[in-house]
N, C-alpha and C positions, 0 to 999 in steps of 0.2 A: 346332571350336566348343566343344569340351569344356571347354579352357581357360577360353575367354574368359568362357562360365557359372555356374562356378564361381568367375570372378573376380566376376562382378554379385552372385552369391551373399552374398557379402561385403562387400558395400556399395560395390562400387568399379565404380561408373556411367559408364563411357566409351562412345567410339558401340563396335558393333561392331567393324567396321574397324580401330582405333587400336588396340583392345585384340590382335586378330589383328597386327596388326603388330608392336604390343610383346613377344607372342609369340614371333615368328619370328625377331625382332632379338635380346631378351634368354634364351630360353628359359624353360621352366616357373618354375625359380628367384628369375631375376632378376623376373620375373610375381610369382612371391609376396612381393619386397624391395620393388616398389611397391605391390604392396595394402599393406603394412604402415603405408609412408611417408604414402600418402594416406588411411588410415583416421587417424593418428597427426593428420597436419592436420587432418583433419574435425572432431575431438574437441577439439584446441586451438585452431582458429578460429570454429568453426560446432557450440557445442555442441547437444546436445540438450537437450530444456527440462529444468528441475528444480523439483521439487515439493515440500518441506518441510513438513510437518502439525506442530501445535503443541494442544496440548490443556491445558483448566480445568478447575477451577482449580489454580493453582499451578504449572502445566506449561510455562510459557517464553514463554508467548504476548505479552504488552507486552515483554520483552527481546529476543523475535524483531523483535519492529516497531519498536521504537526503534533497534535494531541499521542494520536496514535506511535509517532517516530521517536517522541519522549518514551514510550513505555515500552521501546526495543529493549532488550536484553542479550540478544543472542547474534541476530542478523536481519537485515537490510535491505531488500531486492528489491532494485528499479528500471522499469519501461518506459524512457521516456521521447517525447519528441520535444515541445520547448521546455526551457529550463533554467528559469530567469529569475525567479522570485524568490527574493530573498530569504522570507519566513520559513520558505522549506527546505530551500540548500542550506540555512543556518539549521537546523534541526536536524539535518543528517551530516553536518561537518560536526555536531556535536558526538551525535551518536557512535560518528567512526573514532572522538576522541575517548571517548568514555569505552572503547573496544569491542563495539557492535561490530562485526563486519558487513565492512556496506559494501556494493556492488551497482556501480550504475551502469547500463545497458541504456546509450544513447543514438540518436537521431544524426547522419552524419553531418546535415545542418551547421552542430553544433562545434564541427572543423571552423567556420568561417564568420559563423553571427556574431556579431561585433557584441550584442548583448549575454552571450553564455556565457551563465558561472562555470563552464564547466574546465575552464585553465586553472579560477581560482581550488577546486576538488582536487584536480591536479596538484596544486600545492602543498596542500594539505596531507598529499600523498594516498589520496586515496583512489580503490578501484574501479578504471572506467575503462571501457569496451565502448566500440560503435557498431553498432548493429547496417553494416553496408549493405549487405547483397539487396536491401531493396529499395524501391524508388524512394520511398518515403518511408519511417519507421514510425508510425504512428499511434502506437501504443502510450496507455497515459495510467499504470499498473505499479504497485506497491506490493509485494508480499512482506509480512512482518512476522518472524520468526514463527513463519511455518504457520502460524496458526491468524493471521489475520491478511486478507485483503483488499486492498485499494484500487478502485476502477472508477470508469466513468468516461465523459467527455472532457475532464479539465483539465486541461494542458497546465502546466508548471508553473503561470505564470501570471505578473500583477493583472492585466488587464481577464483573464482568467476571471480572478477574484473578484475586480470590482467593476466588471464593464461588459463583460459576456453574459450570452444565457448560458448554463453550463450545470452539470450535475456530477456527483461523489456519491458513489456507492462504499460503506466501509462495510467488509462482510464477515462475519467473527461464528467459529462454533461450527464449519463446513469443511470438514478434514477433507471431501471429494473434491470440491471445489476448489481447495486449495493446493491440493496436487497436481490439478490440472494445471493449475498456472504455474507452478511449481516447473513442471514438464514443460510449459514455454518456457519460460524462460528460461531451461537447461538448453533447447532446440535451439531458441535466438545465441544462447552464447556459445554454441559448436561452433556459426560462421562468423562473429562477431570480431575484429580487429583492435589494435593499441590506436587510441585516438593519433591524429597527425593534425595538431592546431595550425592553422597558416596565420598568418601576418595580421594581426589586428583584432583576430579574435576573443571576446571576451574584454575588448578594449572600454567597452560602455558600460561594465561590470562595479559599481562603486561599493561591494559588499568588503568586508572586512577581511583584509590579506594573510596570508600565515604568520606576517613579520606586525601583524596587529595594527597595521595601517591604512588609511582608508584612499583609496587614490582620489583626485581632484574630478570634477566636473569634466569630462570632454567640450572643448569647444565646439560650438555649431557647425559644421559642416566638416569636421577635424576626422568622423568616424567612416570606416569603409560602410560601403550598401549593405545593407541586409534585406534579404527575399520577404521578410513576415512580417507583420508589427506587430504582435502581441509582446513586444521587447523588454521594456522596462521594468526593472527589478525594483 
């Protein structure tokens, strides 16, 4: 049995028996050429998860998340509360053109802040939800086709990137992990609602319109109040 313990040691899970036989068949040797063989698979089929940390400001954090939003294929899924910065709303207006389907689950804030892209998404024709029944929707989560996600404390947004202390987590290879979020956000989008923009919102938005145009500067004191400042896209 010494063998075969020594083999489990190692990460190489066979029943008892098979291993005791592979034993006797191959000897100690040939024992150690398939732990090697079968760890060697383990790692290039069934990796273990991996965890990537990203830190603000200035530290990689929206280039990590666009990075990842580029390499959608399939679908999309966003938790968000601000939602302003352009490098990432351009990165998933991309994705919903290229026939990712995206799904934004937002903050109801996002009704009235004079800085959300989220009128321009609307254009674009893409799906958004507002996550109302709670006070605050404070979630700042990405799943990416099922098998990648994105958390942390970084909000959406420029001052996010280059002015906050803030952190990204990108989590890859954690199929449990990932269904747990997966299951939120099925839960957030049961009581979730058709956004309802009011008057001005999205007005301080200067990102690029469906009709490929850029609107003009707001004038100084032109834009309604907004509650936050982390605004500027």
């Amino acid at each position: 049995m010494v063998g075969s313990e020594w083999l489990q040691s190692q990460g190489v899970f066979l029943s008892s028996q098979l291993l005791e036989g592979l034993l006797l068949g191959t000897g100690f040797t040939g024992a150690l050429t398939l732990a090697w063989w079968v760890q060697w698979l383990r790692r290039r089929w069934w990796p273990g998860p991996s965890i990537k940390v990203y830190f603000s400001p200035k530290g990689g954090c929206a280039d990590a998340i666009v990075a990842e939003l580029n390499k959608a294929r399939k679908e999309i899924l966003v938790m968000a509360y601000s939602f302003t910065f352009d490098p990432i709303v351009n990165a998933l207006i991309q994705a919903h053109k290229r026939g990712v389907t995206v799904k934004l689950l937002l903050d109801k804030c996002n009704e009235v802040d004079a800085f959300t892209d989220m009128p321009r998404c609307l254009g674009h024709g893409m799906n958004v939800r507002i996550d109302a029944p709670h006070a605050i929707s404070h979630n700042k989560v990405m799943i990416v086709d099922r098998k990648v996600v994105i958390t942390g404390s970084f909000n959406f947004t420029r001052q996010a990137e280059t002015e906050n202390a803030e952190n990204v987590l990108v989590i890859q290879h954690h199929p449990a992990l990932v269904l747990r979020y997966f299951h939120n956000f099925l839960s957030h989008l049961d009581h979730s609602r058709p956004p309802q923009p009011k008057d001005g919102a999205g007005a301080g938005d200067r990102g690029i319109r469906p009709d490929g145009t850029i609107p003009e500067k707001p004038k100084p004191g032109t834009l309604p109040n907004s509650s936050r400042s982390n605004k500027a896209a």
